[in-house]
C-alpha positions as CSV (number, residue, x, y, z in Angstrom):
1,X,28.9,40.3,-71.2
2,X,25.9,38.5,-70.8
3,X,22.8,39.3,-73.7
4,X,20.3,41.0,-71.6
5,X,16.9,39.4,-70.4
6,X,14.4,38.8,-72.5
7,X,10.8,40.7,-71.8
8,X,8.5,39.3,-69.4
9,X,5.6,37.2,-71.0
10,X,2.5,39.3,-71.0
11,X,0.2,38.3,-67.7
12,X,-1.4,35.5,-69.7
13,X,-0.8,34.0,-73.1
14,X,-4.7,33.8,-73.5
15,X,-5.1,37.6,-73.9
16,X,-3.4,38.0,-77.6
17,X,-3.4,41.3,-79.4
18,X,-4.3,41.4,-83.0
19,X,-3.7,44.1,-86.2
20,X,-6.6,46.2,-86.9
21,X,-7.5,47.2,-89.7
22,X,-11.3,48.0,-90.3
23,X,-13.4,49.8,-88.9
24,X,-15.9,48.8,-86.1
25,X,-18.0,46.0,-87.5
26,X,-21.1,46.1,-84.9
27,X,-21.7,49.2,-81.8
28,X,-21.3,47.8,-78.8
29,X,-24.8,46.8,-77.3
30,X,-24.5,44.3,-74.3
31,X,-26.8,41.5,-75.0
32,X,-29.1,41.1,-72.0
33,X,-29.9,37.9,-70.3
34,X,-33.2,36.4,-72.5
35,X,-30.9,36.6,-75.6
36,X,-28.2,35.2,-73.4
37,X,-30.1,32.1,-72.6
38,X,-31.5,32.2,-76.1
39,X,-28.5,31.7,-77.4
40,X,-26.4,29.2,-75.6
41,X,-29.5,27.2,-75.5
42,X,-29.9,26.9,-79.4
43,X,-26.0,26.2,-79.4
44,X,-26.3,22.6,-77.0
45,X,-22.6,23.4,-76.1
46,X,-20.3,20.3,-74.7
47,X,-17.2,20.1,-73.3
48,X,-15.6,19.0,-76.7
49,X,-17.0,22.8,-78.4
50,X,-15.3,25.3,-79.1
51,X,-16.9,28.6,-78.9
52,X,-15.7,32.0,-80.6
53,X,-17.8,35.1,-80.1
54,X,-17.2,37.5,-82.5
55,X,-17.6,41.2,-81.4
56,X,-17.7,39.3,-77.4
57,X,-17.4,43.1,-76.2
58,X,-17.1,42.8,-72.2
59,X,-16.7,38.8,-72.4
60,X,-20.5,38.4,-70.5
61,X,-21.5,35.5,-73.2
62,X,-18.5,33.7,-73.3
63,X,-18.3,33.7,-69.1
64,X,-21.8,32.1,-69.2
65,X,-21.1,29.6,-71.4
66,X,-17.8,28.6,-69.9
67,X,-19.4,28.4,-66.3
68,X,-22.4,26.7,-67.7
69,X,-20.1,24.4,-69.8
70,X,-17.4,22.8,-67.9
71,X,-14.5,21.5,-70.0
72,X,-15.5,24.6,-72.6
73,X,-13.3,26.2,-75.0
74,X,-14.0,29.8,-75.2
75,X,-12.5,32.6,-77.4
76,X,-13.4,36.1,-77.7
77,X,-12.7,38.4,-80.5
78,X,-13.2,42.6,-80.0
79,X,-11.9,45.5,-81.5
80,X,-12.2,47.6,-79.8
81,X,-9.5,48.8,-76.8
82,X,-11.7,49.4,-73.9
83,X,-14.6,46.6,-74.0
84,X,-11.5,44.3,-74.8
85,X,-9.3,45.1,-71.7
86,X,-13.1,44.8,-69.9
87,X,-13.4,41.4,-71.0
88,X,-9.5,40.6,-70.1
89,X,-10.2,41.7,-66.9
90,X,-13.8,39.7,-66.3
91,X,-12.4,36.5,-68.2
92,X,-9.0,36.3,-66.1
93,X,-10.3,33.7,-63.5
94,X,-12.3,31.9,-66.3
95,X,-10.4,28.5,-67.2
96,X,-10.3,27.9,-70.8
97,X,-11.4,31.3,-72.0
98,X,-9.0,33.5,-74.3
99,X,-9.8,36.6,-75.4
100,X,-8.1,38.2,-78.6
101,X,-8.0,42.4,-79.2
102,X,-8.5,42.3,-83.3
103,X,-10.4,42.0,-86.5
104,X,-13.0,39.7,-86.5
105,X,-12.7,39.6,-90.6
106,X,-9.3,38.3,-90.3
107,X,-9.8,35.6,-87.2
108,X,-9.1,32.1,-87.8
109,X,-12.2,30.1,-87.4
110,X,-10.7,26.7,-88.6
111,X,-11.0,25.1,-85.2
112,X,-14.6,26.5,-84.2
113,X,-17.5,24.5,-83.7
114,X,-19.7,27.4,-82.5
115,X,-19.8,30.6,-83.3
116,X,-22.3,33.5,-81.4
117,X,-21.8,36.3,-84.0
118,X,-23.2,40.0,-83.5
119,X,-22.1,42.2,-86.3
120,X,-24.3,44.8,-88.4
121,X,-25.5,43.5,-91.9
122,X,-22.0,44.6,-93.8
123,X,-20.4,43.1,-91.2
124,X,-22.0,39.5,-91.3
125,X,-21.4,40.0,-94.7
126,X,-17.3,40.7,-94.9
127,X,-17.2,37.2,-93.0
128,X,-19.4,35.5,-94.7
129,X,-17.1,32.9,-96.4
130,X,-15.6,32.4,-92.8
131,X,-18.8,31.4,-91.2
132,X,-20.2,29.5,-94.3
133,X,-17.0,27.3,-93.4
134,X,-18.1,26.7,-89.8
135,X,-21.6,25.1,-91.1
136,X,-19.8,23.2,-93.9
137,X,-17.5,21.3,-91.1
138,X,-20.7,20.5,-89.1
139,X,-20.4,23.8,-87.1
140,X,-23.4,25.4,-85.3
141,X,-23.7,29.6,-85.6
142,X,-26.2,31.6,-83.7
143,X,-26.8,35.4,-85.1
144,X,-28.0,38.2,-82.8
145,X,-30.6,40.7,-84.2
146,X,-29.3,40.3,-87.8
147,X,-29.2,37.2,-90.4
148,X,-26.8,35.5,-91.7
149,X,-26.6,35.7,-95.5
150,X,-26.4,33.4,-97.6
151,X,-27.6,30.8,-95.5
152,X,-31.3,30.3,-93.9
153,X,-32.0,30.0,-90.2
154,X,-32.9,26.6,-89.2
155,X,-34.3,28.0,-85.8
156,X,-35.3,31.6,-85.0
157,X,-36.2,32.9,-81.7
158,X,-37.1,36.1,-79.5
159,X,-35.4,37.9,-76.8
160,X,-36.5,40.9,-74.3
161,X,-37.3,43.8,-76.8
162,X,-38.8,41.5,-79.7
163,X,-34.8,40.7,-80.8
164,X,-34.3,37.8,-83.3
165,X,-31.8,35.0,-81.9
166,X,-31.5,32.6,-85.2
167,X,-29.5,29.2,-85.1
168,X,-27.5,28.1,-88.7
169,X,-26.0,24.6,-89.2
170,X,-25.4,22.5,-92.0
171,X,-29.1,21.9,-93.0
172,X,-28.9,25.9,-93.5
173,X,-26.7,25.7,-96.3
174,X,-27.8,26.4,-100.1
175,X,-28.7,22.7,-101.4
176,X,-28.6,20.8,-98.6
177,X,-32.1,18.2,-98.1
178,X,-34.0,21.2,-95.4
179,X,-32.8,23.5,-98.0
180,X,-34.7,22.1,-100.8
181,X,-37.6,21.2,-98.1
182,X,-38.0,24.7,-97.6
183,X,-37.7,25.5,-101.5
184,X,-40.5,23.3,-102.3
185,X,-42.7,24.4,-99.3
186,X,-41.8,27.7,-100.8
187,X,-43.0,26.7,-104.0
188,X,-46.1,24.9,-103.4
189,X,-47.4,28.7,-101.9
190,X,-50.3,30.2,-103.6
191,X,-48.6,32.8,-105.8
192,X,-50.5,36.8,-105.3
193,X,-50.1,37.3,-109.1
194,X,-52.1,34.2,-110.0
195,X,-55.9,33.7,-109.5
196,X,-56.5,30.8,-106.4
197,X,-59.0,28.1,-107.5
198,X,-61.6,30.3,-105.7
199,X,-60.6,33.6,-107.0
200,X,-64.2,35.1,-109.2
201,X,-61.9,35.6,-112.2
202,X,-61.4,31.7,-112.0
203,X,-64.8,30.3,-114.4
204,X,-67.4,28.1,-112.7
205,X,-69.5,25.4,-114.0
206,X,-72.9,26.0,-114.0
207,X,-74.6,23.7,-110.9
């Protein structure tokens, strides 16, 4: 007797399911179109990028980017069930756009080049070492509404609603030469706790 068939594939081999096991890293809050077009703007994707959007909820950025970006490589990472089987569903006529139902803290980003990231401060911070990775291989990050830590933002915008939108790349790496441009501006800064040359406690000479 003949071993019995084996299952049929899933409908697409871009739509992968992942473990979860953590809870909900950011709420889902659809990004609207000014942060949108703030962010693929500050990324400068080509068609050699690879994008991952971590927490994509219904897949909105990463079709924009991959229409906008022929030749894109797109991949979504979301947690949670129902926002992921939207973004399956919106994404399934998208060429070159994958979407994956799991953890963003355990995601490989090895092969990112850009990374739109919207997570809640403890979040950011649980992949931290992930995204400091990105920038260290030439990678480019953009951060919705929080920062990045660790790092400092090389560019920081404004969407609808006074929202930040801040780019990271290399030069926003601890040590690297904007690094230590920014620590000396930083530096040369009056300090509050010390009188300023024209501060009345400072002594004159008489005329």
């Amino acid at each position: 007797m003949s071993p019995p068939p084996s299952p049929p594939s899933s409908p697409s081999s871009r739509f992968a399911t992942g473990s979860l096991e953590s809870n909900k890293l950011a709420p889902f809050n659809p990004i609207d179109s000014s942060a949108q077009t703030s962010a693929l703007s500050f990324l400068s994707l080509t068609s050699s990028d690879v994008l991952f959007d971590l927490g994509c909820g219904d897949g909105r950025l990463l079709l924009a980017a991959a229409r906008g970006t022929p030749g894109l490589r797109c991949v979504g990472v979301e947690y949670d069930r129902v926002y992921y089987d939207r973004a399956v569903s919106a994404c399934e006529g998208a060429e070159g756009v994958e979407i994956i139902h799991g953890d963003v803290v355990n995601v490989d980003l090895s092969s990112a080049t850009a990374v739109f990231v919207y997570l809640v401060p403890n979040g950011l911070k649980l992949v931290e070492e992930k995204l400091r990775g990105v920038l260290e291989r030439g990678g480019r990050i953009v951060s919705y509404m929080f920062s990045v830590p660790g790092v400092v933002a090389k560019e920081t915008g404004s969407a609808k609603g006074g929202c930040k939108v801040s780019l990271y790349d290399r030069s926003s790496l601890p040590g690297s030469p904007a690094d230590q441009l920014k620590s000396s501006a930083a530096d040369d800064e009056p300090r509050p706790d010390l009188p300023s040359p024209l501060s009345p406690s400072t002594p004159t000479l008489p005329p």
